[in-house]
N, C-alpha and C positions, 0 to 999 in steps of 0.2 A: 680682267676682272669678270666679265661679263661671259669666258669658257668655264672660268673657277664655279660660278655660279652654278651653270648650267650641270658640270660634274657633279658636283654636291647634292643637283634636285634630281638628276638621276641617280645617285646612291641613295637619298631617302625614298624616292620609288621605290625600289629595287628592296630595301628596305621594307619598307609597307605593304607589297607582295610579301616577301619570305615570310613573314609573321601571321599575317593572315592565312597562309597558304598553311603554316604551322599548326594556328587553332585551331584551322577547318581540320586538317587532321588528325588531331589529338580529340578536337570533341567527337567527331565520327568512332574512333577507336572507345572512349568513352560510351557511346552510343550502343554498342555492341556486346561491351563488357556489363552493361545493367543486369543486376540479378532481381530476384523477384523478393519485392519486401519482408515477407513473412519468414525470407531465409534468413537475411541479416540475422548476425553473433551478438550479444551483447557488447557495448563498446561502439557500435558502429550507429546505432542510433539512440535518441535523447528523448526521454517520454518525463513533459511537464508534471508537477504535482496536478492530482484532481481538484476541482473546486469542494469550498466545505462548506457544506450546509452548518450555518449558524444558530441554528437549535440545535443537532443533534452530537455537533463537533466532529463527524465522521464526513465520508466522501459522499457528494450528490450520485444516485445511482449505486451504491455499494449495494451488491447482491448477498443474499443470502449465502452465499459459499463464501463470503469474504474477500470477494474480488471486484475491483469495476475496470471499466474499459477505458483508456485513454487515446486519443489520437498520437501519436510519436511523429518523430522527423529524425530522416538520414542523416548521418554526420555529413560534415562537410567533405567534397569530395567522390563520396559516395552516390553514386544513380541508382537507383530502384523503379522497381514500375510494380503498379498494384497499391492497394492501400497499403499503411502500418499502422493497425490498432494491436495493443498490448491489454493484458490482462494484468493488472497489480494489486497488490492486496491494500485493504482496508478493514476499519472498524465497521463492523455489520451490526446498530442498534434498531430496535424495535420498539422504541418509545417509553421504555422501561427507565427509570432514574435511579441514580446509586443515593442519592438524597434520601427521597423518598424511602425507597428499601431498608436504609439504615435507619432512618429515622423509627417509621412502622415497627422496625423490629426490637430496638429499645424500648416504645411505648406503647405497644399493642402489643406485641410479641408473645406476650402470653394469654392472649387469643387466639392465634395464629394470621392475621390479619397480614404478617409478613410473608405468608407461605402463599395464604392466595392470592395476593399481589403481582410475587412473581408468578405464576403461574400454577403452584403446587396443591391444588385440593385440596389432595386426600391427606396431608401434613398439617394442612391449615388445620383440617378439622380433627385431626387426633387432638394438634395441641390445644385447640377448642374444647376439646372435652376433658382433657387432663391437667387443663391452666397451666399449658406448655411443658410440661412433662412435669410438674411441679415445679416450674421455675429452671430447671437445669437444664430444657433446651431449649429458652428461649435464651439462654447466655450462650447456647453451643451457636447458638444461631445468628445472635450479634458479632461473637467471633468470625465465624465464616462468611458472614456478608460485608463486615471490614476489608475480612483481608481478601474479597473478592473471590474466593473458592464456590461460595452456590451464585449461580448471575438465572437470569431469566429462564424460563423451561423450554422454550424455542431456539438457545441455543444461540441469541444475541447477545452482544455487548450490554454492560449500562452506557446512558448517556451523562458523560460527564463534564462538568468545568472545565473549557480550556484547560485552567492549571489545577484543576483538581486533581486524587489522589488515583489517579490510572496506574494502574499493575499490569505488567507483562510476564505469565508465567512461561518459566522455562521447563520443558521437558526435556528427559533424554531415553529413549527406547531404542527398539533393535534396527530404526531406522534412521539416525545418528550414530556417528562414527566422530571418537576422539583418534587423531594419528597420534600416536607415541612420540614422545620427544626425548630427547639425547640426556637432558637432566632428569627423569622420570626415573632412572634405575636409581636401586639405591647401590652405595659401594662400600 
């Protein structure tokens, strides 16, 4: 009993070496194969949502170009060395309120009281002087500020309700590309 033992604790020695001897190796090889962060593909690393500022319902730090920076992490697997901070897009407000703006422009509107709110002067004060073009652009003006087409003169977001009426307009110019699909022809 007592040789049986002794076989079996030198096979799990023996055991306990080879595996060790294994990681050491693979993480060395590991060690070697590290690329440098900023090359990683998308897919290979995970970048959290940003935090959201609670007045403005956009990301804390969103920049004026409509991006802010996040710290990211490697997938699993994956080694890097260097940081990984990502650039990803967000809402870029400037204190400006879609409330407000709509509001002003239903009941001031034909002052222009809408226009210099959002930033537009020299519009305020046409419509200032012509009691908003006689009334027919302070309606062209409620329309457009609904449906979100005129927004701030700096080229900011409004700040809107969580679940308020946010619009995402879609463009398509010569920097979009539909591919053609197999059903598109007609026959």
């Amino acid at each position: 009993m007592a040789a049986r033992w002794k076989k079996n604790r030198n096979f799990l020695q023996f055991l306990v070496v080879f595996v060790t001897f294994c990681h050491f190796r693979v993480s060395a090889q590991d060690a070697d194969e590290a690329v440098k962060c900023e090359d990683l593909k998308t897919g290979q690393y995970h970048c959290p949502q940003p935090a959201i500022d609670t007045d403005t319902q956009s990301a804390l730090g969103c920049r004026k170009e409509g991006l802010v920076t996040v710290w990211c992490s490697a997938a699993p697997g994956i080694n890097c060395t260097g940081d990984l901070k990502k650039d990803v897009p967000c809402r870029y407000t400037n204190g400006y309120h879609y409330d407000i703006a709509l509001l002003t422009s239903i009941f001031l509107g034909m002052l222009g009281v809408d226009r210099f709110y959002l930033g537009y002067p020299a519009i305020g004060l046409l419509k200032l002087c012509t009691l908003g073009f006689m009334f027919l652009g302070q309606l062209v003006d409620i329309i457009l500020i609904a449906t979100q087409v005129v927004g701030p003169s700096d080229g900011s977001k409004y700040v809107i309700n969580y679940y308020g009426p946010g619009l995402s307009h879609i463009y398509m110019d010569n920097h979009t590309y539909l591919k053609p699909q197999e059903d598109w022809t007609l026959s």
